[in-house]
Z-matrix of the N, CA and C atoms (Angstrom, degrees):
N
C 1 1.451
C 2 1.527 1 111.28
N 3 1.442 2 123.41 1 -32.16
C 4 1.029 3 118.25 2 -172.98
C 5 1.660 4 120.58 3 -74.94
N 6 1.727 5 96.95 4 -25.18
C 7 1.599 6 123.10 5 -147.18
C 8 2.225 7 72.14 6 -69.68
N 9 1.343 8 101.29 7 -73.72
C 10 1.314 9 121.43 8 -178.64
C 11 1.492 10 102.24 9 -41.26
N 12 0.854 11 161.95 10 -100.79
C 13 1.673 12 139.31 11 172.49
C 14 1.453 13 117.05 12 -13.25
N 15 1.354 14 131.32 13 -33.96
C 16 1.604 15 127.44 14 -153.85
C 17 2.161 16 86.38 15 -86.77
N 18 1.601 17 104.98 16 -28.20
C 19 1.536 18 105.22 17 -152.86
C 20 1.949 19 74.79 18 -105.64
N 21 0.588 20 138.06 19 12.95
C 22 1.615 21 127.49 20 156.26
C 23 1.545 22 114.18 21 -87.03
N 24 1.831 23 106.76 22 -50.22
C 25 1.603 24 102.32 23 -158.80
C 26 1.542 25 92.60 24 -78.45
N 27 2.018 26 126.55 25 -3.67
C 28 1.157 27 115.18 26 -158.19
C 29 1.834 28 93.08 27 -91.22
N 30 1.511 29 110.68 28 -51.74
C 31 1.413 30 110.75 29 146.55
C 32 1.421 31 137.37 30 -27.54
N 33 0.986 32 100.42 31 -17.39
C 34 2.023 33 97.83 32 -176.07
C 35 1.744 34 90.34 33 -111.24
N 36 1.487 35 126.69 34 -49.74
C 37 1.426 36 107.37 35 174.90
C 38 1.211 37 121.85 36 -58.27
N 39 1.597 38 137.07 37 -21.39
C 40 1.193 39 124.24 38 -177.91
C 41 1.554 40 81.89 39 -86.06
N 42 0.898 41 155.09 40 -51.44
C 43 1.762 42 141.59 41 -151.06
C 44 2.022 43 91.80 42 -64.63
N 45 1.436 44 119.19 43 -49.55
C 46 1.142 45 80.89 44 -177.50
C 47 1.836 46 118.57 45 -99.15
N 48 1.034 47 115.37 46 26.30
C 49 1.571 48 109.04 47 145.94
C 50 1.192 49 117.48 48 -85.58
N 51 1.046 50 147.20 49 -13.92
C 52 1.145 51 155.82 50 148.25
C 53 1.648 52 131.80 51 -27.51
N 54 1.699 53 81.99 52 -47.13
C 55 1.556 54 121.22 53 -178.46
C 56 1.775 55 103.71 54 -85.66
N 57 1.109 56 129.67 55 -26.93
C 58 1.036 57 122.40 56 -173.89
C 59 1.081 58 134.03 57 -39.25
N 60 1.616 59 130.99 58 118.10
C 61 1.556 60 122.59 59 172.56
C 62 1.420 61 127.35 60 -28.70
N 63 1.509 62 133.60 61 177.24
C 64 0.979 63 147.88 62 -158.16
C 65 1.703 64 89.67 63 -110.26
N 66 0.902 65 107.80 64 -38.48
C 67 2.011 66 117.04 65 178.38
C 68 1.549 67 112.52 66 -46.35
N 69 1.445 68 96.21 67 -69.43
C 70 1.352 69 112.80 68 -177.80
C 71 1.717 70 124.46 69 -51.28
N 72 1.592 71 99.36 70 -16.12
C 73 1.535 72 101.06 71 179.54
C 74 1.858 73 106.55 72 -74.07
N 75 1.630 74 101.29 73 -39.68
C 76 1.202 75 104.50 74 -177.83
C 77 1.417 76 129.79 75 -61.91
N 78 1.960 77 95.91 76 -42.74
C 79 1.529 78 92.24 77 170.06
C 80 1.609 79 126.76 78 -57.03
N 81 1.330 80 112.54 79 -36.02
C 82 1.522 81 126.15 80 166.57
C 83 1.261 82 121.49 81 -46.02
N 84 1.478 83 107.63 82 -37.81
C 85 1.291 84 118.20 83 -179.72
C 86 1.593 85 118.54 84 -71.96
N 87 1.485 86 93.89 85 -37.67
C 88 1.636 87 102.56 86 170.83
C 89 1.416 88 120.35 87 -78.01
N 90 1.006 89 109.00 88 -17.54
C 91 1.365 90 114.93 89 -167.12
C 92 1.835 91 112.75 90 -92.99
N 93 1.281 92 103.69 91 -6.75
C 94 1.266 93 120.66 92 -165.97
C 95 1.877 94 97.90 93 -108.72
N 96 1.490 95 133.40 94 -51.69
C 97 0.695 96 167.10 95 -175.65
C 98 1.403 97 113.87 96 -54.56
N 99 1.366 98 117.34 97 -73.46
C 100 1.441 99 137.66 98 -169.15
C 101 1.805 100 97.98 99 -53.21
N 102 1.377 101 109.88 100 -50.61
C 103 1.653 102 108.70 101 -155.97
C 104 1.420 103 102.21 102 -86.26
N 105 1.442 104 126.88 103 -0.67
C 106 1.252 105 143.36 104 -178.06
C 107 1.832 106 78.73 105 -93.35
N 108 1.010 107 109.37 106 -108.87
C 109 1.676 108 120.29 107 178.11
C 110 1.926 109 105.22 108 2.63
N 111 1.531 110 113.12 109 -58.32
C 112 1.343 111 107.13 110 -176.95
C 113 1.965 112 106.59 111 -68.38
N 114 0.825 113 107.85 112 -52.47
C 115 1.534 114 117.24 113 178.60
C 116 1.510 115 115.09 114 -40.29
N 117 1.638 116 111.17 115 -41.56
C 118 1.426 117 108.51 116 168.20
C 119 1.366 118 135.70 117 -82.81
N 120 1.785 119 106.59 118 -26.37
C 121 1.184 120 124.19 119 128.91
C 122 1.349 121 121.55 120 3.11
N 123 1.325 122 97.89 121 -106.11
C 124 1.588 123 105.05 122 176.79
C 125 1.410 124 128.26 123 -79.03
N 126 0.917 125 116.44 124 21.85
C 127 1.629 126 129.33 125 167.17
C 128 1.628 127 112.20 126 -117.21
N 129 1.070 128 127.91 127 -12.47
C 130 1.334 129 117.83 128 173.10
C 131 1.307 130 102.38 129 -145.75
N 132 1.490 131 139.65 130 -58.52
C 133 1.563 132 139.06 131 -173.10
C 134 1.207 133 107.06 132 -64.24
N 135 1.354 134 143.58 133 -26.15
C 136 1.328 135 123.28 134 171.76
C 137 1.498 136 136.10 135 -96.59
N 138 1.622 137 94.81 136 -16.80
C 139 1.554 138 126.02 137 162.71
C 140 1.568 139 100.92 138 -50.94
N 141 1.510 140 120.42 139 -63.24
C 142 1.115 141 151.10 140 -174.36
C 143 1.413 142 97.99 141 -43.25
N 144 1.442 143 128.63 142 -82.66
C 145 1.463 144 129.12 143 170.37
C 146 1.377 145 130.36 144 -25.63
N 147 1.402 146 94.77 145 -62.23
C 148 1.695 147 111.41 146 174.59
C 149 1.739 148 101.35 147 -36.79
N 150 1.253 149 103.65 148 -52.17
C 151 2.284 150 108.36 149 -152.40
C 152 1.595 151 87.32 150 -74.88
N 153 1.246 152 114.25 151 -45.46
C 154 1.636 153 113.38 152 179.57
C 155 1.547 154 116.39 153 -42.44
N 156 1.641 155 114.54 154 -55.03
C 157 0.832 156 122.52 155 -178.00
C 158 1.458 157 111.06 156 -68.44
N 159 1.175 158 128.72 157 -35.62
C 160 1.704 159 120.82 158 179.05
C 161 1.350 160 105.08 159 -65.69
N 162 1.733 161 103.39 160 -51.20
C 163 2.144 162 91.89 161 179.27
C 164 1.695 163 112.79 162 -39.37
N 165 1.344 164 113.02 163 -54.05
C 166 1.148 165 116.82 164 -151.78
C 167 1.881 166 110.95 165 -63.31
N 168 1.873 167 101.45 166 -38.38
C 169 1.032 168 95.63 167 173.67
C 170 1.522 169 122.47 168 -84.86
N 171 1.722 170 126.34 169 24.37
C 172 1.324 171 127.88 170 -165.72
C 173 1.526 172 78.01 171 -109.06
N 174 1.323 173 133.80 172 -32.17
C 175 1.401 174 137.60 173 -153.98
C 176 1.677 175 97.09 174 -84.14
N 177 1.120 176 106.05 175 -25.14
C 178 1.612 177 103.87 176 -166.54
C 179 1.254 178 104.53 177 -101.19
N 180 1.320 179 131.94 178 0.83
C 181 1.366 180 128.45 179 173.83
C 182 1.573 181 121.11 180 -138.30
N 183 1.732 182 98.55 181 30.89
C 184 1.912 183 107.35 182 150.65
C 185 1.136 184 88.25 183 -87.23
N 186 1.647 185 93.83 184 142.85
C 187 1.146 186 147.25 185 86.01
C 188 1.622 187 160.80 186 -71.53
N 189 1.124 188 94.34 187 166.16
C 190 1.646 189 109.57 188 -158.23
C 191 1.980 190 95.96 189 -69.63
N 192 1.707 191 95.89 190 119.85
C 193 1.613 192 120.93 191 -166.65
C 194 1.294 193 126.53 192 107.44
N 195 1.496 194 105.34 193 -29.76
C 196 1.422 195 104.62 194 169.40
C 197 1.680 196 113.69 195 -66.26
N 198 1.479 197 91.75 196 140.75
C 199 1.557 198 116.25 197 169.34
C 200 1.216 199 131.33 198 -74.09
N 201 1.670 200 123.80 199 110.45
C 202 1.363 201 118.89 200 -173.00
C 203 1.241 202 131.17 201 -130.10
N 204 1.511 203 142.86 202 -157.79
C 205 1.254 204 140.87 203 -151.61
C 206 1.129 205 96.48 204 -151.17
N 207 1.220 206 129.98 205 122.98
C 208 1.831 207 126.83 206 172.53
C 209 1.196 208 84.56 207 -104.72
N 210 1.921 209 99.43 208 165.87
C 211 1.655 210 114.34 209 159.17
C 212 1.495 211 121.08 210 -60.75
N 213 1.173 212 100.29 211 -19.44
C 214 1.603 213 81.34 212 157.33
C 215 1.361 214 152.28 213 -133.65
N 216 2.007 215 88.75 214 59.11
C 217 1.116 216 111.85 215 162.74
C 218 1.663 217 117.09 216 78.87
N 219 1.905 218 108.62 217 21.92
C 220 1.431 219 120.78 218 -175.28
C 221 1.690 220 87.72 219 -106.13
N 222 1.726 221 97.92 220 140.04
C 223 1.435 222 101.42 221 164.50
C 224 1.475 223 102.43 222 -112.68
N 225 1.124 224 110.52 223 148.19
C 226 1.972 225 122.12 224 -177.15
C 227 1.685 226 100.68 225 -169.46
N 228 1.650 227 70.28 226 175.68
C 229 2.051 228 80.83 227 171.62
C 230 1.113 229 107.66 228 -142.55
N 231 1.312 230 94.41 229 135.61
C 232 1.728 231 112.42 230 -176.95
C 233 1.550 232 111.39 231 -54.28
N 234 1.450 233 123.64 232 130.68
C 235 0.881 234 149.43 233 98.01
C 236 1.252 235 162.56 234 24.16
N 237 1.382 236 112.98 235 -93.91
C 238 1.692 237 136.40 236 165.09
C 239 1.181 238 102.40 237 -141.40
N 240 1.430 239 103.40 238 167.12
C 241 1.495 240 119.47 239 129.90
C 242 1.533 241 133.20 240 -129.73
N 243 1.052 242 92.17 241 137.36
C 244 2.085 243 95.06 242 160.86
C 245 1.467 244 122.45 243 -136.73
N 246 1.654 245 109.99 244 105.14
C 247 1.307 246 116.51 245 -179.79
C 248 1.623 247 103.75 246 73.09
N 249 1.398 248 102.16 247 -147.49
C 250 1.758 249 114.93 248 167.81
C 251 1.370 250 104.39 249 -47.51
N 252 1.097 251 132.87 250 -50.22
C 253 1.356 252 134.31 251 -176.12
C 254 1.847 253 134.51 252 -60.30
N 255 1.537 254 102.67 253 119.15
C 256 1.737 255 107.26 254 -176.96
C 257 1.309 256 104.23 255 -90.59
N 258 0.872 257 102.58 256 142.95
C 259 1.886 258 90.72 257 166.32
C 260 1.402 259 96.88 258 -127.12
N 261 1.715 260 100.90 259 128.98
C 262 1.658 261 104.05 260 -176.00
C 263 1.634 262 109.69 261 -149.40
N 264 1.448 263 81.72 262 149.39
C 265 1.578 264 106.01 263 -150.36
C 266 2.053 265 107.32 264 -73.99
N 267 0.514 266 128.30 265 122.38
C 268 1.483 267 108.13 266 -170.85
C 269 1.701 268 122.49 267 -120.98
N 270 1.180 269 100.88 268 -1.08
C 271 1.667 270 135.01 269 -179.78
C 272 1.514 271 113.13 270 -174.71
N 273 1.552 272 110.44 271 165.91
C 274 1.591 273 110.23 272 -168.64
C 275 1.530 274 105.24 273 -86.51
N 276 1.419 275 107.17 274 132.04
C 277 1.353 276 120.29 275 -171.27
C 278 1.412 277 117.05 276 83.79
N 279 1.893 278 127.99 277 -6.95
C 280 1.242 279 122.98 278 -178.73
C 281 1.511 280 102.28 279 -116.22
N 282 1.891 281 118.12 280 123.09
C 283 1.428 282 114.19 281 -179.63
C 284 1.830 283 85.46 282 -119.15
N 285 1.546 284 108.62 283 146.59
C 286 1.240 285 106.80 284 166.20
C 287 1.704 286 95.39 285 -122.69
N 288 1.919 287 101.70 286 162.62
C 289 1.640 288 91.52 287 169.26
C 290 0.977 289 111.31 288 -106.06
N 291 1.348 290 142.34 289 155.63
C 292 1.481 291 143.11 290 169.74
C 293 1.436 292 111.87 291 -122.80
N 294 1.343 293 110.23 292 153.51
C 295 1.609 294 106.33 293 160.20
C 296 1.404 295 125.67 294 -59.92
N 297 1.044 296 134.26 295 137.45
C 298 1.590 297 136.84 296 -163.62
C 299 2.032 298 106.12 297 -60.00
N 300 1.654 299 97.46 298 -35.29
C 301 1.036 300 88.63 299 -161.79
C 302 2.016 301 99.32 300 -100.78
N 303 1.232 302 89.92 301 21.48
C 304 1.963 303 95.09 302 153.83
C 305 1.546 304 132.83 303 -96.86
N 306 1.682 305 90.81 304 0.61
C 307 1.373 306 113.76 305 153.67
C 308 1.440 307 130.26 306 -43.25
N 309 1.036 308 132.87 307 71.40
C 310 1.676 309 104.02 308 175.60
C 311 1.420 310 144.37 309 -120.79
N 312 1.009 311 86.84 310 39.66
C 313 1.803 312 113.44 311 169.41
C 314 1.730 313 118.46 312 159.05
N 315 1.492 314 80.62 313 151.43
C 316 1.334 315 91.47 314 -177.12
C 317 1.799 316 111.16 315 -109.47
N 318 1.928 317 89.05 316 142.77
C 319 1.565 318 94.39 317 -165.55
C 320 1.206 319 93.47 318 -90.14
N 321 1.937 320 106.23 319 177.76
C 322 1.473 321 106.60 320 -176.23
C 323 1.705 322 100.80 321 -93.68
N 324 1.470 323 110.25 322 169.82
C 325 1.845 324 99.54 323 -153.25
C 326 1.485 325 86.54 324 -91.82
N 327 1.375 326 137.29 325 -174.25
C 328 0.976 327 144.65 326 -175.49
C 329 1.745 328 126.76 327 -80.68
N 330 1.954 329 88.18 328 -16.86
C 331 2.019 330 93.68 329 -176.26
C 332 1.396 331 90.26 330 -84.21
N 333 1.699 332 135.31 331 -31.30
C 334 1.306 333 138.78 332 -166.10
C 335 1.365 334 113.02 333 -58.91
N 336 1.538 335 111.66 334 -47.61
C 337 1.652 336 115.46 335 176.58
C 338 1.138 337 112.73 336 -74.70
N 339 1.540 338 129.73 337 -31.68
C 340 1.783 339 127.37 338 -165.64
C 341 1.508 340 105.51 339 -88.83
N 342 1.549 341 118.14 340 -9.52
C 343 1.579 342 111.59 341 -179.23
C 344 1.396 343 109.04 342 -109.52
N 345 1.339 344 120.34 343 3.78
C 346 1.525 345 116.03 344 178.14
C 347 1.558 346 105.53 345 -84.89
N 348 1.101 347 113.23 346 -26.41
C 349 1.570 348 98.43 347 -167.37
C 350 1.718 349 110.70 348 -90.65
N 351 1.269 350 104.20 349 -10.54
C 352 1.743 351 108.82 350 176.85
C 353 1.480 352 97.07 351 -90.19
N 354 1.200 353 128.69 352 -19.54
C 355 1.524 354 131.52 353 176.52
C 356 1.745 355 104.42 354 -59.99
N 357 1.493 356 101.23 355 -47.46
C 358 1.603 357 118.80 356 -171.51
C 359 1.137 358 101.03 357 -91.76
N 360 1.513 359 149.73 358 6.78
C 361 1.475 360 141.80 359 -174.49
C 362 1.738 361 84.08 360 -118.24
N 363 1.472 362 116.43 361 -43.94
C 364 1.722 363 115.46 362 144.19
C 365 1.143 364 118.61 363 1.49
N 366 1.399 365 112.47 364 -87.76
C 367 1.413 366 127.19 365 -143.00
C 368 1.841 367 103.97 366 -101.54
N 369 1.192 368 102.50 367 -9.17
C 370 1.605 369 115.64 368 168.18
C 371 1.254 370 108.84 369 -56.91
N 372 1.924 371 109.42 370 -63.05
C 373 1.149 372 117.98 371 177.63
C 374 1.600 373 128.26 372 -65.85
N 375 1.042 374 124.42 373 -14.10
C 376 1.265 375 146.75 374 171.88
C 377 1.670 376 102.08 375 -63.36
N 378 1.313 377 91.16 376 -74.90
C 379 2.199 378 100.28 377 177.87
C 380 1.334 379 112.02 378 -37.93
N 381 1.713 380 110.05 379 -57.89
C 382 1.473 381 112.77 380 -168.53
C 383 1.787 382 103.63 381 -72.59
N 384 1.497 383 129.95 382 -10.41
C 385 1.204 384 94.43 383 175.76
C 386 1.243 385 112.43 384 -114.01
N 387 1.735 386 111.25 385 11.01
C 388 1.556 387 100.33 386 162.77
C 389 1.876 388 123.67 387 -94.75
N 390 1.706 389 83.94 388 16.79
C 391 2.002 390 87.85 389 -177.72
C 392 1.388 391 91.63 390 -103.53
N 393 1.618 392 130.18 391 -1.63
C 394 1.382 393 96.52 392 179.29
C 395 1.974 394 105.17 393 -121.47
């Protein structure tokens, strides 16, 4: 008796999905959709913006000496400029030009890395002679 009730109410719910408006597909559709849409959102399209926006503003504020990284994997230092164009030095006597925006990062210069660690061998000595 039960089996025969369980395969009726299962019979009558598929009869009325069956029946379902033309509305209800859409709301489903939105409703399914939208939180997918926000989720990718912020997992890739805004991630995406953010890095865009840092290239663009790393691109707009070389200058000539800074150390950089092209796409393909040349390190040098700029040089000149003209227009789109860097011109960067990459050995003595060799300048190549690149497009500005084959730039893609800037290294740290050479006084930046050699004075941090006497800054911190600094402040080492500082600690150890105010503990004794």
């Amino acid at each position: 008796m039960a089996i025969a009730c369980w395969s009726n109410l299962t019979a009558w719910r598929i009869l009325l999905a069956a029946d379902a408006p033309a509305s209800d597909g859409i709301l489903q559709f939105v409703i399914l959709f939208v939180p997918l849409f926000v989720i990718w959102y912020f997992l890739v399209i805004m991630p995406q913006q953010r890095q865009r926006k840092k290239t663009q503003q790393m691109l707009a504020s070389l200058k000539t000496g800074d150390r950089v990284l092209t796409t393909g994997g040349i390190y040098g230092t700029i040089v000149s400029f003209r227009d789109e164009i860097v011109q960067v030095q990459v050995a003595t006597q060799v300048k190549i030009d690149v497009a500005r925006t084959a730039i893609t990062a800037l290294q740290p210069s050479d006084n930046s890395t050699q004075g941090a660690p006497a800054v911190e061998a600094g402040k080492r000595d500082a600690g150890a002679k105010s503990k004794n």
